[in-house]
C-alpha positions as CSV (number, residue, x, y, z in Angstrom):
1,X,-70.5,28.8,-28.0
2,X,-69.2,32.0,-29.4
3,X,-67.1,32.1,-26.4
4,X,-65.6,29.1,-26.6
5,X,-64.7,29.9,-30.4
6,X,-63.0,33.2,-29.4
7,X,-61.0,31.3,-26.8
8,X,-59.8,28.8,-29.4
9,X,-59.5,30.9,-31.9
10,X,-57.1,33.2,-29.5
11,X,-55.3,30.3,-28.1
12,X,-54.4,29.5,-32.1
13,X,-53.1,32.9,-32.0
14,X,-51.3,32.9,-28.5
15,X,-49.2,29.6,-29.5
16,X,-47.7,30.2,-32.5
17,X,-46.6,33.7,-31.4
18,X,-45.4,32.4,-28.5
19,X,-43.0,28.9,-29.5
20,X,-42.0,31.9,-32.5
21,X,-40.8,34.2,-29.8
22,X,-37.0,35.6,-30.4
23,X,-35.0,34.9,-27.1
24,X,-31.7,35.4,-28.9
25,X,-31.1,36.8,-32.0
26,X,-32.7,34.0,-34.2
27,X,-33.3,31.3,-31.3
28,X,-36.8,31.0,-30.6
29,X,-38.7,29.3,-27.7
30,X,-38.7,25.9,-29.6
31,X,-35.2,25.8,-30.5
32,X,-34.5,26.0,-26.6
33,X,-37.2,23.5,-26.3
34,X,-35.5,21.0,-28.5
35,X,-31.9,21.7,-26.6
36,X,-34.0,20.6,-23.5
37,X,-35.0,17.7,-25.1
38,X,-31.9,16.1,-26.4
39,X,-30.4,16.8,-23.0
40,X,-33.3,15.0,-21.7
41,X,-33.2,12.5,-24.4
42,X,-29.3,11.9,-24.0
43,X,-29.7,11.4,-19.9
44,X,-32.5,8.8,-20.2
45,X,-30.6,7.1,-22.7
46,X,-27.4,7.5,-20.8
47,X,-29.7,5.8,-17.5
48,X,-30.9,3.1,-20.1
49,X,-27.4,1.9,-20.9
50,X,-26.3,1.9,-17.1
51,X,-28.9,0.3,-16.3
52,X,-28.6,-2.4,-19.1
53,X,-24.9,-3.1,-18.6
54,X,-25.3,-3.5,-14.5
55,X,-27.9,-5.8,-15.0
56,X,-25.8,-7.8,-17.6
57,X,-22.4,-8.0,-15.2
58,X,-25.1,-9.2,-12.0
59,X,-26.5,-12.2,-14.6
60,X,-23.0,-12.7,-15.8
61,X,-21.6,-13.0,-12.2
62,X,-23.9,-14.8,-11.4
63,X,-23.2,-17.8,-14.1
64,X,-19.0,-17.5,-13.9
65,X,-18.0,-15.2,-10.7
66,X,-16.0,-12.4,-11.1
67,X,-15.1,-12.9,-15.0
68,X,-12.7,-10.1,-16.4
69,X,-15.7,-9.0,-18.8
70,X,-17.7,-8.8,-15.4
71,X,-15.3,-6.5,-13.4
72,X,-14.9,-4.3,-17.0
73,X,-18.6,-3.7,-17.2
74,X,-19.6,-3.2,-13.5
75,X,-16.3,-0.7,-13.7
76,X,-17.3,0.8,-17.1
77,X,-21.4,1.3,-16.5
78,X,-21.0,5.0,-15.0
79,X,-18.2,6.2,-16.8
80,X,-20.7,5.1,-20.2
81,X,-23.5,7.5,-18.5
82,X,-21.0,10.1,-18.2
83,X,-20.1,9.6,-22.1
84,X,-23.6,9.5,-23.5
85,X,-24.5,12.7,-21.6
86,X,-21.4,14.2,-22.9
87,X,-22.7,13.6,-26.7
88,X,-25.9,14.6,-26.1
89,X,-24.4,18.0,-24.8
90,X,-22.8,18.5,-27.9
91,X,-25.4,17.4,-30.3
92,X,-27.8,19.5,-28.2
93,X,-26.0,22.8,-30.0
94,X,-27.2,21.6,-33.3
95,X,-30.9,23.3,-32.9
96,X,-29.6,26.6,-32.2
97,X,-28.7,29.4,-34.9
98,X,-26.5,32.2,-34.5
99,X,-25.6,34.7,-37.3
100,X,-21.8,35.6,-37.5
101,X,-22.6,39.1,-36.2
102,X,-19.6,40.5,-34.0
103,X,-18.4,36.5,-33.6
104,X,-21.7,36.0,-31.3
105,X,-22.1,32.5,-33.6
106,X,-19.0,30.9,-32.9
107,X,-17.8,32.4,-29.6
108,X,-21.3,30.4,-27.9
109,X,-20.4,27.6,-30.5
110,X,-17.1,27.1,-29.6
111,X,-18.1,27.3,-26.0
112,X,-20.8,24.7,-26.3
113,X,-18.4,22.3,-27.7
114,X,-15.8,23.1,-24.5
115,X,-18.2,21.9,-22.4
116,X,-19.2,19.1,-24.1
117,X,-15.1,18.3,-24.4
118,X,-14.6,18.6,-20.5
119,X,-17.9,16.2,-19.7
120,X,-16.1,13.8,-21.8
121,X,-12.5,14.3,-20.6
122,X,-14.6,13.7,-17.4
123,X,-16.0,10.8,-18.4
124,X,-12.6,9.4,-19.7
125,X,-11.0,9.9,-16.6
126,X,-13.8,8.1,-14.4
127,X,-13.4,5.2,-16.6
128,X,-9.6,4.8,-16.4
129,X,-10.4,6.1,-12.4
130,X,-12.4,2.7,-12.1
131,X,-10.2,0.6,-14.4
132,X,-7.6,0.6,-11.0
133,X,-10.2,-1.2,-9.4
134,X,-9.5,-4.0,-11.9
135,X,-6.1,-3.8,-11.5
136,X,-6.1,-3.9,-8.1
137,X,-8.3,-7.5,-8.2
138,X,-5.7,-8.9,-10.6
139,X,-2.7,-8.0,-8.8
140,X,-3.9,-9.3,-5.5
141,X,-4.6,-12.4,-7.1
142,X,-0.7,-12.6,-8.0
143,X,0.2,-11.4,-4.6
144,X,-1.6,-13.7,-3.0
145,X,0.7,-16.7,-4.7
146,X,3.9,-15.1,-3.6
147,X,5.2,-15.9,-0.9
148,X,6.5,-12.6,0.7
149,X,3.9,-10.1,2.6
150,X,5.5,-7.1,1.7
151,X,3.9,-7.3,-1.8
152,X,0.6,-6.8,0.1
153,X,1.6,-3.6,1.0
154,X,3.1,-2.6,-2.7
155,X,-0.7,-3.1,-4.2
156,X,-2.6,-0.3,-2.0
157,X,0.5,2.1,-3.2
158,X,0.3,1.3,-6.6
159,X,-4.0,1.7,-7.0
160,X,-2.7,5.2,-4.8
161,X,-0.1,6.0,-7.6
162,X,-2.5,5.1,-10.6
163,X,-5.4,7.8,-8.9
164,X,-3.2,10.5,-8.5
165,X,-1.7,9.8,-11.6
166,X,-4.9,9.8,-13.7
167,X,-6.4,12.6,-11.8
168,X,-3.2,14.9,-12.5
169,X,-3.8,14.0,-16.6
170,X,-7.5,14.5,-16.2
171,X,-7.0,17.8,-14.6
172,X,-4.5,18.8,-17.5
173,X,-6.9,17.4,-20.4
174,X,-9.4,20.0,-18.9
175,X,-7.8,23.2,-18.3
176,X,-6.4,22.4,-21.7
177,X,-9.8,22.3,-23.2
178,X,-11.0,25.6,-21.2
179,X,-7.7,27.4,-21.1
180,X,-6.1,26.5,-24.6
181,X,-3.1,24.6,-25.2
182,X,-0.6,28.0,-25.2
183,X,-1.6,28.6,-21.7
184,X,-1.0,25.4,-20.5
185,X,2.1,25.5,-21.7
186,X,2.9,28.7,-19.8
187,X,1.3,27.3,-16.7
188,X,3.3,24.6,-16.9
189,X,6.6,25.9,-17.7
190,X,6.1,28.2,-14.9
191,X,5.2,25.2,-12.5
192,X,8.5,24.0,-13.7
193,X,10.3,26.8,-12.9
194,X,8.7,26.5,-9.5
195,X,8.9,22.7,-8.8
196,X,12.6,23.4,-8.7
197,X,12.5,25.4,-5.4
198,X,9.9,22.8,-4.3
199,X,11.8,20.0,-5.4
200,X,14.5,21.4,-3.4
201,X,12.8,22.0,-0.2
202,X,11.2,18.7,-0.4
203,X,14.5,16.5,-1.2
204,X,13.8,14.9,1.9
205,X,10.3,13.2,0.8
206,X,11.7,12.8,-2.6
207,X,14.6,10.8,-1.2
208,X,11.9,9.1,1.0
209,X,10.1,7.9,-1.9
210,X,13.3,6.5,-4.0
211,X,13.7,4.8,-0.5
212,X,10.6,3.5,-0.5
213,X,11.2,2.6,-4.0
214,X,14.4,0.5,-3.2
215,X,12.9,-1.2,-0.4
216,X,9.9,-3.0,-2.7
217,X,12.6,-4.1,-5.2
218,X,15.0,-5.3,-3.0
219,X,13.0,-6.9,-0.3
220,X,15.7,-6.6,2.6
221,X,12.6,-7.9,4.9
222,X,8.8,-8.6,4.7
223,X,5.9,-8.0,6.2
224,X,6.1,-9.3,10.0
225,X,10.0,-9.7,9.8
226,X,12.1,-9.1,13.0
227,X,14.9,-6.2,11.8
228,X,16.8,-4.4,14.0
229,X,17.5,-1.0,12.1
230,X,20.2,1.2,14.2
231,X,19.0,0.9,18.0
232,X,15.1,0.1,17.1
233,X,14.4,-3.9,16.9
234,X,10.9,-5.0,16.3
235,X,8.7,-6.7,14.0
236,X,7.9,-4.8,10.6
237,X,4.6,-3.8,10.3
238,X,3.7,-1.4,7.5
239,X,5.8,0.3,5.0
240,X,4.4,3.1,2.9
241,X,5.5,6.0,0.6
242,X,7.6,7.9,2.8
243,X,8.6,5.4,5.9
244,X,8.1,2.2,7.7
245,X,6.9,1.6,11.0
246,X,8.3,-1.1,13.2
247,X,6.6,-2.2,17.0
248,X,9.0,-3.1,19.3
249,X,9.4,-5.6,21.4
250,X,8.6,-3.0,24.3
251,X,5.3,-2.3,22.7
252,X,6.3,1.5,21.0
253,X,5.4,1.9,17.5
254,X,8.7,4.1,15.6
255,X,8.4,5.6,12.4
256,X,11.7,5.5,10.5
257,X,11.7,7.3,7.0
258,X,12.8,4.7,4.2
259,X,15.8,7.4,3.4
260,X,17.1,6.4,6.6
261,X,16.5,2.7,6.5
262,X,18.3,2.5,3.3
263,X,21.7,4.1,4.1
264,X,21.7,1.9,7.2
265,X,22.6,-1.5,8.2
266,X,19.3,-3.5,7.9
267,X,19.8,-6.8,10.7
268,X,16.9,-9.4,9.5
269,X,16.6,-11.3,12.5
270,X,13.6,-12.9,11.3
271,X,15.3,-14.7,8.2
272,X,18.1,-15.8,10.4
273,X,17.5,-20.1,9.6
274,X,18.5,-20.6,13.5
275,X,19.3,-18.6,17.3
276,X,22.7,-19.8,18.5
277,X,23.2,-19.5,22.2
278,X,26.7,-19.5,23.6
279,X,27.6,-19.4,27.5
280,X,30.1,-20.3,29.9
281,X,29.1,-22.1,32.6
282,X,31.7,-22.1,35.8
283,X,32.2,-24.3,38.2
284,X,34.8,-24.0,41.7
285,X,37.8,-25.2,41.7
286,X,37.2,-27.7,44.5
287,X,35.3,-29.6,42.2
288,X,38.5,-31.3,41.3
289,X,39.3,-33.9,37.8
290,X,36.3,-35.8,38.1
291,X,33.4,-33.5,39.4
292,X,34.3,-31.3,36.3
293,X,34.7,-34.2,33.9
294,X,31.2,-35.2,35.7
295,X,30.1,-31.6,34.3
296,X,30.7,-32.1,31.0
297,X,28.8,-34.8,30.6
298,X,25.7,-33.6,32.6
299,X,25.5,-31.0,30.3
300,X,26.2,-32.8,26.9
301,X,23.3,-35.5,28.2
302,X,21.1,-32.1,29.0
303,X,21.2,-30.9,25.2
304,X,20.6,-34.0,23.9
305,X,17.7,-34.5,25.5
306,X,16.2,-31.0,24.0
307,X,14.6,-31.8,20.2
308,X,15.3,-28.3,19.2
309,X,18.7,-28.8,19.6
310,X,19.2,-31.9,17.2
311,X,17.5,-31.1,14.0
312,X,20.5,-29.8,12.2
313,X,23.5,-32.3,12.0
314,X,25.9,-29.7,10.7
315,X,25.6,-28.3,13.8
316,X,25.7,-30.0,16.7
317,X,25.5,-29.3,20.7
318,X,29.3,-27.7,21.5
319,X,30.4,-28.5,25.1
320,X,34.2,-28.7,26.2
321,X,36.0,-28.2,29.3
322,X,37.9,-24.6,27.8
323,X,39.9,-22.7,30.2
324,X,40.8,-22.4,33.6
325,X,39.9,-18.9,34.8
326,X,40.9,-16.8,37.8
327,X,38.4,-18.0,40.1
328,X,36.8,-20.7,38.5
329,X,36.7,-23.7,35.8
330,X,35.1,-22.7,32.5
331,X,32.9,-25.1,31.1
332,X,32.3,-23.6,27.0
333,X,28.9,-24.3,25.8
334,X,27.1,-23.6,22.8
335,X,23.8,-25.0,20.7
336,X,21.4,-23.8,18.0
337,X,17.9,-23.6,18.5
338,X,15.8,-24.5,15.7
339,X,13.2,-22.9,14.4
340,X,14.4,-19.6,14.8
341,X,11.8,-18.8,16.8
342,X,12.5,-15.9,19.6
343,X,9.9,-16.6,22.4
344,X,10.7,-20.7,21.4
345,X,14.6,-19.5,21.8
346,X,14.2,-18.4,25.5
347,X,11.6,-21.2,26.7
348,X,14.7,-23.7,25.5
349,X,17.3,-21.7,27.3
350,X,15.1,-21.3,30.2
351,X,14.7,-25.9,30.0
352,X,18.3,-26.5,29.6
353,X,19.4,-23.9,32.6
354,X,16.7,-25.6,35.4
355,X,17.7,-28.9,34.2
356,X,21.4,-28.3,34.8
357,X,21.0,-26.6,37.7
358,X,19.4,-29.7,38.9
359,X,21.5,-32.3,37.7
360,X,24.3,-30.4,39.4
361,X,22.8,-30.1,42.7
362,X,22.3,-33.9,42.4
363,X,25.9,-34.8,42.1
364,X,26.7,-31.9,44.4
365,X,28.7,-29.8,41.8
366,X,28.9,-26.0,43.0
367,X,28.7,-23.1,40.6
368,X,31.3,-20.5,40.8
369,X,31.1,-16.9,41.1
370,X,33.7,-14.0,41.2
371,X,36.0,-14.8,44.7
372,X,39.3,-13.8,46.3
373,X,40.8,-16.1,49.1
374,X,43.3,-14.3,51.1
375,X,45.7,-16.3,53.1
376,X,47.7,-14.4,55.7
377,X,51.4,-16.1,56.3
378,X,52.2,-15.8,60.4
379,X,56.5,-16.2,61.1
């Protein structure tokens, strides 16, 4: 029993010295204790909110889909976690004392209160980070109602832009907060100073960009367009930042840089509203007056048969009896093929040719090709 009194009595002894212990100049063991526990405090609460806001935007989407509110909260629940944990850094100071001996007081004050600036500058720039997420779902909801594909590719860019964009201020806010405002100014001003040479050695990219710039707001094709730019031709299938890549018809996939593409002659073959076809078709001269007049109409009756021909009647089937060449009677023909479709444009061509060939074997009308008769004179 006497034991057991000692014991207590030297435990009520123990405890009191011990929570009173000096770590630092004033700051016992229970001050630090009650830094702990705010910290504590602030993260549970932080994991409370979270928590509470998640489970809010799930119920919510639930009842009306993806709601603006909804997207805001699912976007803002982490960056709030960030924020609260952030306060409780700062208020977490409040416990501990330090005396203004040798500027001890407010050099670890002023520091405590950095940190607790650059959790929230973090905390900032996460939420704007996951705002882009709902500007992203709103602008492919408008790109989805135009009718061009090259805005498609203009939304990935722009969520690209808004990252780096907010990451460059969020890195700023915080070296500003550790480094001081002066500095930053320096560092800056000596990044300018800099950027010129790197500006200049990357006028290329720069120039790329503007480029890419130019293309977006002028639309000289979209997405899946057939261009021919210089001696590439192919459908258009990505353009990004610093160039645009194009598959031709050969299968190769060429990068052109969007400098390039706009100080040259962009040819839109896909936009075109028809493919005109032109040829001369030639036939011998034996055929005489009526096996060419024959011609003629064996081909005029050929076109009009074709439906792809006839849908435009501005522009007709062309077919006239036009010159008579060195070797051979020319036979002008012409037609527009409608849609412009290119595989659509040769299985037409392809049609028309067998069925003139045939029609002319029928009434026994030869083609011509390239001759020379020589006829030798004997005195």
């Amino acid at each position: 029993m006497t034991a057991s009194v000692t014991a207590i009595i030297g435990l009520a002894d123990w405890l009191p010295k011990t929570i009173n212990y000096e770590i630092i100049k004033g700051n016992t063991i229970w001050r630090f204790g009650l830094v702990l526990l705010v910290v504590l405090v602030a993260m549970a609460a932080g994991r409370i909110v979270q928590f509470t806001i998640n489970n809010y935007a799930k119920r919510l989407a639930e009842k009306k889909g993806e709601a603006p509110l909804t997207l805001l909260l699912k976007a803002m629940a982490n960056p709030v976690y960030v924020a609260i944990f952030a306060a409780g850094i700062f208020l977490a100071k409040v416990p501990l004392f330090f005396d203004d001996e040798n500027g001890i007081r407010t050099a670890i004050s002023t520091g405590w209160t950095t940190i607790a600036r650059v959790t929230l500058a973090i905390a900032a720039a996460y939420g704007l980070y996951r705002l882009v997420d709902v500007i992203e779902y709103y602008l492919n909801r408008l790109v989805v109602k135009t009718e061009t594909k090259l805005d498609d590719m203009l939304v990935p860019i722009v969520r690209k832009a808004l990252r780096i964009t907010i990451a460059i201020i969020a890195i700023l806010l915080i070296s500003e907060n550790i480094l001081g405002a002066d500095k930053i100014k320096s560092l800056l001003f000596s990044a300018g100073i800099g950027g010129i040479a790197v500006a200049l050695a990357a006028k290329d990219t720069i120039a790329n960009f503007f480029g890419s710039i130019t293309i977006f707001t002028d639309r000289p094709f979209q997405m899946g367009d057939l261009v021919k730019i210089g001696e590439h031709l192919g459908p258009v299938e990505e353009v990004g930042f610093r160039s645009t890549r194009i598959r031709t018809l050969q299968g190769h996939l060429v990068t052109i840089p969007n400098s390039v593409i706009t100080n040259s002659c962009v040819e839109n073959i896909g936009r075109r509203p028809f493919i005109r076809r032109t040829s001369n078709i030639t036939i011998t001269y034996d055929s005489g007056h009526t096996k060419a007049e024959k011609a003629v109409e064996i081909i005029k009756k050929v076109l009009a048969d074709v439906p792809q021909l006839n849908t435009d009647p501005e522009r007709p089937p062309r077919v006239y009896f036009s010159d008579f060449n060195d070797w051979s009677l020319n036979i002008y023909m012409s037609y527009w093929v409608k849609p412009p479709d290119y595989w659509l444009y040769h299985q037409v061509n392809e049609q028309v040719n067998f069925e003139i060939m045939k029609r002319f074997e029928a009434e026994q009308i030869e083609f011509a090709f390239p001759t020379q008769t020589l006829y030798v004179k004997k005195e």
